[in-house]
VOBA-406669 format. One record per residue: residue in three letters; x, y, z negated of N, C-alpha, C in turn. Coordinates in steps of 0.2 Angstrom, whole numbers, plus 2048, in hexadecimal, padded with zeros to 3 digits. Layout:
% VOBA-406669
AlaXYZXYZXYZ
...
This chain:
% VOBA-406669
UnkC04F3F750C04F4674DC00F46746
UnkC02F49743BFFF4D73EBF6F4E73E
UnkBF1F4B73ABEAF4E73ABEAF55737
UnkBE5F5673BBE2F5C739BDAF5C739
UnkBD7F60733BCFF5F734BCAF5A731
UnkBCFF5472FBCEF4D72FBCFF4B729
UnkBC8F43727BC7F40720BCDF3F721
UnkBD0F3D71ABD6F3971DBD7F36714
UnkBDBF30714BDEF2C70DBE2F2E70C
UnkBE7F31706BEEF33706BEEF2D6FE
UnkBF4F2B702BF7F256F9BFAF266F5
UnkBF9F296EEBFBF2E6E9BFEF2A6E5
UnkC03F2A6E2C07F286DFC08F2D6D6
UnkC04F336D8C08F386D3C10F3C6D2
UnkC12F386D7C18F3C6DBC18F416DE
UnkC1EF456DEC1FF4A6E2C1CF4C6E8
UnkC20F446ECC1EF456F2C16F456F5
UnkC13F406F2C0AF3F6F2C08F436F3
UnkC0AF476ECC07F4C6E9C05F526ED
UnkC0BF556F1C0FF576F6C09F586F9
UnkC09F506FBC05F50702BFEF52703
UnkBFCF4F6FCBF3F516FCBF1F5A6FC
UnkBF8F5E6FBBF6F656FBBF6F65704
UnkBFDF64705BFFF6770CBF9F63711
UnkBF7F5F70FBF1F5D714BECF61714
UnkBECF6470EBE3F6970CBE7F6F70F
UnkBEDF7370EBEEF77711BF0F79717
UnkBF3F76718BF6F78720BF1F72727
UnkBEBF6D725BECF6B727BE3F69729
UnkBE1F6C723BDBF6B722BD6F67721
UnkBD9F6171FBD5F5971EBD4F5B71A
UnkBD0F56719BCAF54713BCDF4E70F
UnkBD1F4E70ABD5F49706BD1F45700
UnkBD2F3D702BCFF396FDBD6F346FA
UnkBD6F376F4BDFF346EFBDEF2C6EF
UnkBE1F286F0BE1F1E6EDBE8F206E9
UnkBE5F1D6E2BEBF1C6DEBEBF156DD
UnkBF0F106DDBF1F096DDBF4F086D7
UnkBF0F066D2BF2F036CABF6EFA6CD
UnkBFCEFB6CFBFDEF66D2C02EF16CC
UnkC03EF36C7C05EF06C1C0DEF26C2
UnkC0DEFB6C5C14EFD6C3C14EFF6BB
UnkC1BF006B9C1CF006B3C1CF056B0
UnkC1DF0D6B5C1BF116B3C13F156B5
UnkC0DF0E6B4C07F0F6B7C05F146B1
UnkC06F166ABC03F196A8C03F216A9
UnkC0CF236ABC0EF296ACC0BF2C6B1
UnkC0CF286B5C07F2A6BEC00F2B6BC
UnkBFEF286BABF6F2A6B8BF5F326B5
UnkBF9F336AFBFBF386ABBFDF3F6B1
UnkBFEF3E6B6C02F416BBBFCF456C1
UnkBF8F3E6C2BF3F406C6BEEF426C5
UnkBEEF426BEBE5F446BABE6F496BA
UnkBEFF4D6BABEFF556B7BEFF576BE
UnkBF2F556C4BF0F5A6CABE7F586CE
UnkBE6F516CCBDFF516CDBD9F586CC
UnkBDBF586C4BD8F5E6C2BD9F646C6
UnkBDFF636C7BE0F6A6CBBDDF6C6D1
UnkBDEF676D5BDEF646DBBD6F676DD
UnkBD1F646D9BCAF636D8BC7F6C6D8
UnkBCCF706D4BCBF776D3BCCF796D7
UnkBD1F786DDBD3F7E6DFBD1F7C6E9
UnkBD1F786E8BD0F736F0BC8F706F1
UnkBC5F746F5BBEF716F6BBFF6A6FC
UnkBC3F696FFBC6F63703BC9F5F6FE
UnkBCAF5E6F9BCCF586F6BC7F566F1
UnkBC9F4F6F1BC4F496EDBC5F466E8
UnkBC0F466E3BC2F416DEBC8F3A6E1
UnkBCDF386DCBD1F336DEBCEF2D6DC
UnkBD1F286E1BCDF226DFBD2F1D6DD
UnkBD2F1B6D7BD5F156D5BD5F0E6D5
UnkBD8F0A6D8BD9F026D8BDDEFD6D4
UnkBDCEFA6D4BE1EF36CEBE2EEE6D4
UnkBE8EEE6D5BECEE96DABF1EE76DA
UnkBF4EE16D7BFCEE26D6BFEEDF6DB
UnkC04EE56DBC07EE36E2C10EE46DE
UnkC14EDE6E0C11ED86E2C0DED56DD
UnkC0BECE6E1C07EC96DBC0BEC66D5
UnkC0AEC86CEC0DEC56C8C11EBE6CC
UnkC10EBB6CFC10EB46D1C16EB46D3
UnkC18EB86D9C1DEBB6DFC23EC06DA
UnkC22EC46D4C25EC86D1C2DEC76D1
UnkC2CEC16CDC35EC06CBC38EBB6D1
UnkC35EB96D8C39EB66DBC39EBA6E2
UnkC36EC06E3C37EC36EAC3CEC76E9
UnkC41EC66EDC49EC96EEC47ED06F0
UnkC4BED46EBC49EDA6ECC4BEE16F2
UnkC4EEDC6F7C50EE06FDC48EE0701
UnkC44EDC6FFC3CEDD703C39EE06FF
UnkC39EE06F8C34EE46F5C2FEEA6F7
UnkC33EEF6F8C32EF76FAC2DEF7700
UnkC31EF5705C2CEF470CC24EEF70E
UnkC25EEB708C20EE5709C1AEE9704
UnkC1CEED6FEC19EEE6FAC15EF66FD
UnkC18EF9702C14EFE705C0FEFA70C
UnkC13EF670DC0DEF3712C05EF370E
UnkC07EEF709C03EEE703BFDEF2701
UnkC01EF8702BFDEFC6FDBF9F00704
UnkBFDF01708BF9F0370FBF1EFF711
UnkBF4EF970FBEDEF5711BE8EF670C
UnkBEAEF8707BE3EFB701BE0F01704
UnkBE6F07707BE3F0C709BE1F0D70D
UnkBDFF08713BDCF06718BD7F03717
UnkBD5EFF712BD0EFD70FBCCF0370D
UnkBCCF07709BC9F0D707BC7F1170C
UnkBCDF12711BCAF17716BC3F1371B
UnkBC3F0C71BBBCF0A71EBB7F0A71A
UnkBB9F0C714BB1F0D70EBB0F14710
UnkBB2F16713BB3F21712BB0F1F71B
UnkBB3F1B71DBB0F1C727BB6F22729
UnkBBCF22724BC2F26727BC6F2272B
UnkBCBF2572FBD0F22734BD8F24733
UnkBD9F2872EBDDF2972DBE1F26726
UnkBE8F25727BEBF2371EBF2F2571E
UnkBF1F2A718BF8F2D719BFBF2B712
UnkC03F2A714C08F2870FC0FF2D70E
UnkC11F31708C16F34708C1BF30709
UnkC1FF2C70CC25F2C70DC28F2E712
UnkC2EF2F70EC33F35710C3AF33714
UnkC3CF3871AC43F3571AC49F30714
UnkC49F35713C4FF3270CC4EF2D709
UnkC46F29707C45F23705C49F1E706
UnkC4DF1C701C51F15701C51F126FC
UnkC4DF106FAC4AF0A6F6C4AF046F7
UnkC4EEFF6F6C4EEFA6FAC50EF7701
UnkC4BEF5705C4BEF470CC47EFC710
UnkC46F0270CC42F0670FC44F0A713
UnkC4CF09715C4FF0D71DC4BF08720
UnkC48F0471FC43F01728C3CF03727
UnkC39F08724C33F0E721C33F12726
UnkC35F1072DC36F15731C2FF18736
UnkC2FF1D73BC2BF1F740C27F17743
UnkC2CF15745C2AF0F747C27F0A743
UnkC28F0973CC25F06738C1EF07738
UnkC1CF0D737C15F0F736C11F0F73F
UnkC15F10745C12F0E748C0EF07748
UnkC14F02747C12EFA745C0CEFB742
UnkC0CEFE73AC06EFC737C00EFF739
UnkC01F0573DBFBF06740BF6F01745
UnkBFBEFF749BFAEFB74DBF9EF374B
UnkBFBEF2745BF6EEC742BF1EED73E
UnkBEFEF273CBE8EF3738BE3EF473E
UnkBE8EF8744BDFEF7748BDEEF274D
UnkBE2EED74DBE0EE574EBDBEE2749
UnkBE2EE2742BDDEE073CBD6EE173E
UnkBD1EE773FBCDEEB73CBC9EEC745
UnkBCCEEB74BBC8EEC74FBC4EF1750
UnkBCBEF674ABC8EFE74ABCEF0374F
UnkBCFF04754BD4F0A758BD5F10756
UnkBD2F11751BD1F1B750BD5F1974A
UnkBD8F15744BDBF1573FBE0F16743
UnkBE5F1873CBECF1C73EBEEF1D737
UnkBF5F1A736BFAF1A72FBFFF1F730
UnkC01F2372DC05F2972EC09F2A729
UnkC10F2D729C15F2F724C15F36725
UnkC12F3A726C13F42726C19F46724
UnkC1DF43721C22F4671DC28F43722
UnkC27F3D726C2AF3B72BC2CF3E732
UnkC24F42734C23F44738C26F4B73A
UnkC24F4E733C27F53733C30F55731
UnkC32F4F72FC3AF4D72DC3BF52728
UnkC36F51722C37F5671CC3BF51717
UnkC40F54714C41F4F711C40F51707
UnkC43F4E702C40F536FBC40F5A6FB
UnkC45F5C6FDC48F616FAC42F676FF
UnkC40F65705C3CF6A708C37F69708
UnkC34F63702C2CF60701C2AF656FB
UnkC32F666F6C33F6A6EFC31F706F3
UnkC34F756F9C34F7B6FAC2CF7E6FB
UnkC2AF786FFC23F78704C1FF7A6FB
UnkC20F766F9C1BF776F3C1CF7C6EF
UnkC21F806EDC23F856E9C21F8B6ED
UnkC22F8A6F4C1FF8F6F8C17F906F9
UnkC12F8B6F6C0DF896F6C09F8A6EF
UnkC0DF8B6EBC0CF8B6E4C0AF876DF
UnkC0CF806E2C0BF7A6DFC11F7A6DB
UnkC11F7A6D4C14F766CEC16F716CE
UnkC1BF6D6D0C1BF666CEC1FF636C9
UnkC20F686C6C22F646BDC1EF5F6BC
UnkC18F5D6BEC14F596BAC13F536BE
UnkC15F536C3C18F4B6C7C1BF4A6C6
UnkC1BF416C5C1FF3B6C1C21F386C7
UnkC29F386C7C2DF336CDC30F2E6C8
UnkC31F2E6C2C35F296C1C32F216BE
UnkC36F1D6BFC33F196C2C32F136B9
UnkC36F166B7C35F146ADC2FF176A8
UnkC2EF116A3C29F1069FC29F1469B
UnkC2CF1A699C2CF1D695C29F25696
UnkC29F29692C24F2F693C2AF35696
UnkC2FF34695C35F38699C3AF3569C
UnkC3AF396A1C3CF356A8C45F316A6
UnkC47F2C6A8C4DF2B6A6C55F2E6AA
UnkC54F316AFC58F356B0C5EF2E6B5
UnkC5BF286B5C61F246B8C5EF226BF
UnkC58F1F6BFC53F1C6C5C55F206CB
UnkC54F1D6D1C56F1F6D6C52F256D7
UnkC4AF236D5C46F2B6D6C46F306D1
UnkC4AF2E6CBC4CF346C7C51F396CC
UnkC57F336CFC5CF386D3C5CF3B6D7
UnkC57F376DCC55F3B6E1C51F436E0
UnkC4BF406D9C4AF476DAC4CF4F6D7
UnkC51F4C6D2C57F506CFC5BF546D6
UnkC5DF506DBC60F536E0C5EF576E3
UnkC58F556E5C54F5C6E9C51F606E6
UnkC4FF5F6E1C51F666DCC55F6B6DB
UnkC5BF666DBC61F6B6D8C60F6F6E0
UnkC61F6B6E5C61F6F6EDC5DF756EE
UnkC59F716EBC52F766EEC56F7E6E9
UnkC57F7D6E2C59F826DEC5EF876E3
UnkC64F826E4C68F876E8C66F8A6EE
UnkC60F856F1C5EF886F9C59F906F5
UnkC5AF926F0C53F976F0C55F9D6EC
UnkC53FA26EEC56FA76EAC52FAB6E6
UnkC4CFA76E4C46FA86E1C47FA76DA
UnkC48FAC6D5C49FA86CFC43FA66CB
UnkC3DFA86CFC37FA76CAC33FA16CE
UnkC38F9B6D0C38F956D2C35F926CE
UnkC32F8F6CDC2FF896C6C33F816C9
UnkC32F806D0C37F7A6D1C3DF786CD
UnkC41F806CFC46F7E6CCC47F7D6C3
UnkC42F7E6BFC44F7B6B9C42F746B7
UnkC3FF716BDC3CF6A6BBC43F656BA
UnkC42F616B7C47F5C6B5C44F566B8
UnkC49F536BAC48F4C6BBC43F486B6
């Protein structure tokens, strides 16, 4: 289930969905959120930063349960592994990955919780197997790893079977803005309109548009 009340790690990307998540945990759920951003040598690490510092700011204003974010330097994968790991495992090996950082940070904090925004509709490579069951697994190898029982890795967005287009609603309902989350996954300062996460989140957009009869919607003028 879902925490409530609780320290907890949420792993920000400056995405939508992350972004999403560190409100909905302060409001509906009322944790106490500490952000891990992973400088993991993606390509569009600059924009993401640009992305997090602007709702940090905000975040820091308006949320007495949220925390300064913590930033790390990790490539994942390893330079070394880059050009010859088959891209069917990338996606899934590379959230293991970044789960173990934010399991690392949650035992600097003495927290037991680590929350990841993945979403149904994720399919990025091998990430139809991102499932309920998946994060079961990892919960249950970090608290072998760690010989800690009370951690617990979670998909929230899984839990609740929210997929974009009701992660867009939840937050315009909420009064989060998200024009200024970076999904797309290119080096450039505007988004390319071709990436998978450019189109996925084009689509829920335009959904969310038609699902709403709000015309002072801010969702709906965001562009991919």
């Amino acid at each position: 289930s879902i925490p409530q009340n609780k320290e907890v790690v949420v792993v920000w990307s400056g995405g939508l969905d992350s972004t999403s998540l560190i409100a909905m945990m302060i409001k509906d759920y009322t944790c106490s959120v500490y952000p891990l951003f992973i400088n993991r040598g993606q390509g569009n690490y600059r924009f993401e930063k640009i992305a997090i510092d602007h709702y940090n700011d905000i975040f820091l204003q308006q949320f007495g349960l949220y925390h300064q974010y913590c930033e790390i330097e990790v490539p994942i994968p390893p330079n070394q592994f880059k050009k010859g790991l088959p891209k069917r495992y990338t996606h899934v090996m590379q959230i293991s990955d970044i789960i173990n950082q934010a399991v690392r940070y949650a035992l600097t904090l003495d927290a037991d919780t680590i929350l990841i925004g993945t979403i149904p509709s994720d399919r990025r490579g091998n990430s139809n197997n991102v499932t309920l069951k998946y994060f079961v697994s990892k919960t249950n190898e970090v608290r072998l790893g760690t010989d800690k029982p009370s951690l617990q890795v979670l998909a929230p967005f899984l839990l609740l079977h929210y997929n974009k287009r009701e992660i867009i609603a939840w937050s315009s309902s909420n009064g989060l803005d998200l024009s200024k989350t970076r999904s797309c996954v290119g080096n450039r300062p505007e988004p390319c309109g071709e990436c998978d996460a450019c189109k996925s989140r084009s689509e829920a957009f335009n959904q969310q548009f038609y699902n709403s009869n709000r015309s002072n919607d801010k969702t709906r003028t965001v562009e991919a």
